[in-house]
C-alpha positions as CSV (number, residue, x, y, z in Angstrom):
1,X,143.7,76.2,97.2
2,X,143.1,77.3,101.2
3,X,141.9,80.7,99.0
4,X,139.5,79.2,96.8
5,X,137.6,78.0,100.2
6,X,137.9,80.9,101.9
7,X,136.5,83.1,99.2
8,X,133.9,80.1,98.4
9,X,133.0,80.4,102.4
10,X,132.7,83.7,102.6
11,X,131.6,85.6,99.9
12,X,127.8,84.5,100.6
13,X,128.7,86.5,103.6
14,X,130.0,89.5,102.5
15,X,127.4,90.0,99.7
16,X,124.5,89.4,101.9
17,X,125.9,92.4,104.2
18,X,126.4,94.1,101.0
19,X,123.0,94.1,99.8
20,X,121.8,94.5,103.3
21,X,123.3,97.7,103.7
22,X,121.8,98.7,100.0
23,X,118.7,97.6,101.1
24,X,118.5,99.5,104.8
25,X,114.8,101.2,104.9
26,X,116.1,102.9,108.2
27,X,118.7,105.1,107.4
28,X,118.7,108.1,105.7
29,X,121.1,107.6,102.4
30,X,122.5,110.4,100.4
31,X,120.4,111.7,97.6
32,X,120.2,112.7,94.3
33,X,117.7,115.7,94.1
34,X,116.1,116.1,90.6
35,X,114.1,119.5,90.4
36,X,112.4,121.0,86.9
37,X,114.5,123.1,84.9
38,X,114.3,126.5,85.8
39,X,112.1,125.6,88.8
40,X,111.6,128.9,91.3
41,X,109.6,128.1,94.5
42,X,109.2,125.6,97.6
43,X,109.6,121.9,97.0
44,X,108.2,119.5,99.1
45,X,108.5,115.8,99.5
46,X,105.8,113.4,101.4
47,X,107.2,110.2,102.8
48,X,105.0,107.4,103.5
49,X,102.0,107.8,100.8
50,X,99.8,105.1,100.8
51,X,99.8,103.6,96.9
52,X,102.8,106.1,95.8
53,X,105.8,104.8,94.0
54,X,108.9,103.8,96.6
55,X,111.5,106.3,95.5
56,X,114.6,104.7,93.5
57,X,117.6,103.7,95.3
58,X,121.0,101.8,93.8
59,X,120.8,98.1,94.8
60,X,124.4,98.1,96.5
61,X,125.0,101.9,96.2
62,X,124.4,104.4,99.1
63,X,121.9,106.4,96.3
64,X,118.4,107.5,96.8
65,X,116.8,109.5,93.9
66,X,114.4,112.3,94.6
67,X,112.9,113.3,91.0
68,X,110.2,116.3,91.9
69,X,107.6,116.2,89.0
70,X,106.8,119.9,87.7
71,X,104.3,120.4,90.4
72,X,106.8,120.5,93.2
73,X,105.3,118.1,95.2
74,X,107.0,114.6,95.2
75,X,104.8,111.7,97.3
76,X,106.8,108.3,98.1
77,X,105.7,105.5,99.6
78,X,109.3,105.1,100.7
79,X,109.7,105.7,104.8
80,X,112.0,109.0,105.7
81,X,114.8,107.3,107.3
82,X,116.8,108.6,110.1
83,X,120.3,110.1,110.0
84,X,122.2,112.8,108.4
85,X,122.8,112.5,104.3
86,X,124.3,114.6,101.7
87,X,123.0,115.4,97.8
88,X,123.6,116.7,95.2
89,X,120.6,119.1,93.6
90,X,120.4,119.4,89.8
91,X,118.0,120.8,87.6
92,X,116.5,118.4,84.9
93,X,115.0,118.6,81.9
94,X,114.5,115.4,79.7
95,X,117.8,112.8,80.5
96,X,119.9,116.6,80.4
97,X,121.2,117.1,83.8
98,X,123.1,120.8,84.7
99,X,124.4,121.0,88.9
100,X,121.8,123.4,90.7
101,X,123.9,126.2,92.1
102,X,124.3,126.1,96.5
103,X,122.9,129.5,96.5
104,X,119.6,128.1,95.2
105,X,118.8,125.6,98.2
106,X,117.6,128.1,100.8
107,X,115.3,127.7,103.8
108,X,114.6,124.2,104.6
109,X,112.8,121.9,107.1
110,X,111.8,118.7,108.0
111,X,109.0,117.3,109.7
112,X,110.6,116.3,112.5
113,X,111.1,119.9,113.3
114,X,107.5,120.5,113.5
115,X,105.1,120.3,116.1
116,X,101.1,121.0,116.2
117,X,100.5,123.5,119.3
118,X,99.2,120.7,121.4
119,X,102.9,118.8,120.8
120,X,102.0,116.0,118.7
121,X,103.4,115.2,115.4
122,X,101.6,116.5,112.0
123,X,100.1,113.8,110.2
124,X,103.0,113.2,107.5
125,X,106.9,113.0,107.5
126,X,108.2,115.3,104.9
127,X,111.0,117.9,103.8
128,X,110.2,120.9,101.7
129,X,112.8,123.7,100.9
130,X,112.6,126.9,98.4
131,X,114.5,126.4,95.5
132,X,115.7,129.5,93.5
133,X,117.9,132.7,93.7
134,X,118.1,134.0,97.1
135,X,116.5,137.6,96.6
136,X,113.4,135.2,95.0
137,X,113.7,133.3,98.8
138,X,113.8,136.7,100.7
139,X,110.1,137.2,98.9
140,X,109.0,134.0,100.2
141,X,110.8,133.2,103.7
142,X,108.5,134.3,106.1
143,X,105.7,131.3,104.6
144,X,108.0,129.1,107.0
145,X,109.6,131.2,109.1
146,X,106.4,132.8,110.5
147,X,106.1,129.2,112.5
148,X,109.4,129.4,113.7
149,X,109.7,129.5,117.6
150,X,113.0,128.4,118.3
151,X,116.4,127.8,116.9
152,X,115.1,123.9,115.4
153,X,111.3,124.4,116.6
154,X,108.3,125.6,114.8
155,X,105.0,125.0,115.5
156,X,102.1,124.2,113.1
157,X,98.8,123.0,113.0
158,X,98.3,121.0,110.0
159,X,100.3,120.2,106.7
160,X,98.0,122.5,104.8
161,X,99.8,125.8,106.7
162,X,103.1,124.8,105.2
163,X,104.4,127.0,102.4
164,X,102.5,126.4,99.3
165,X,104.7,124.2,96.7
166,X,104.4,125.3,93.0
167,X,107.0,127.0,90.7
168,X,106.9,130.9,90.8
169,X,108.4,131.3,87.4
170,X,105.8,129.6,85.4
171,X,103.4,131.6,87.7
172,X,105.0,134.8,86.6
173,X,104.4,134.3,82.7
């Protein structure tokens, strides 16, 4: 009986922190990253869109979904939260799902890496990163890394100097 009330007392409790933690806008969680079958080129996602779609999360799961439409650019209205967070790439193409190999995430960066030359902030939070075989990458490396100034620095002046987002294989046919 003493159970019954205990669980009765406090399992409003432990589901609110449940959903509270499912809920958290301010942490980064780990994602799921969707990306075009056969994609070959930089991604990059915009957080913080004015009238864009939140991105999906899991209600109590630690899941955020990423799906990149065939453009390569993805805009949320979601906020990038901060933190660390793993995921998991895979290339889509209808519901069929197939892992994306490691050796096809190359070259990333996030906004908070970026500067303008007079310090301040570029206008958007984002990620991008080059998705493809890592001879395709060598091509196309030096779009970011020509800002590159330090180790974790890179200076730019405006989102439109970032590497152009599009998929090189559909390009090439």
């Amino acid at each position: 009986m003493r159970d019954k009330i205990l669980w009765k007392r406090y399992l409003p409790l432990v589901l609110a922190c449940l959903i509270q933690a499912g809920c958290d806008e301010g942490h980064k969680r780990p994602a799921e990253i969707y990306i075009p079958d056969g994609y070959v080129g930089w991604v990059r996602i915009e957080y913080g869109v004015p009238n864009a779609p939140k991105l999906k999360r899991d209600l109590l799961g630690p899941l955020e979904y990423q799906r990149f439409p065939p453009s390569g650019l993805l805009q949320t209205s979601s906020e990038l939260g901060d933190g660390a967070a793993s995921a998991h790439f895979y290339y889509y193409s209808g519901d069929n799902l197939k892992p994306l190999p490691d050796e096809f995430i190359n070259g990333g960066v996030i906004s908070g890496l970026i500067k303008k030359p007079d310090g301040a902030p570029l206008e958007r939070k984002f990620g991008t990163f080059f998705v493809g075989p890592k001879q395709e990458y060598e091509k196309h490396k030096q779009e970011l890394e020509r800002f590159k100034k330090g180790e974790y620095q890179y200076v730019i002046s405006s989102m439109d100097e970032l590497p152009k987002v599009g998929n090189l294989a559909s390009a090439a046919r």
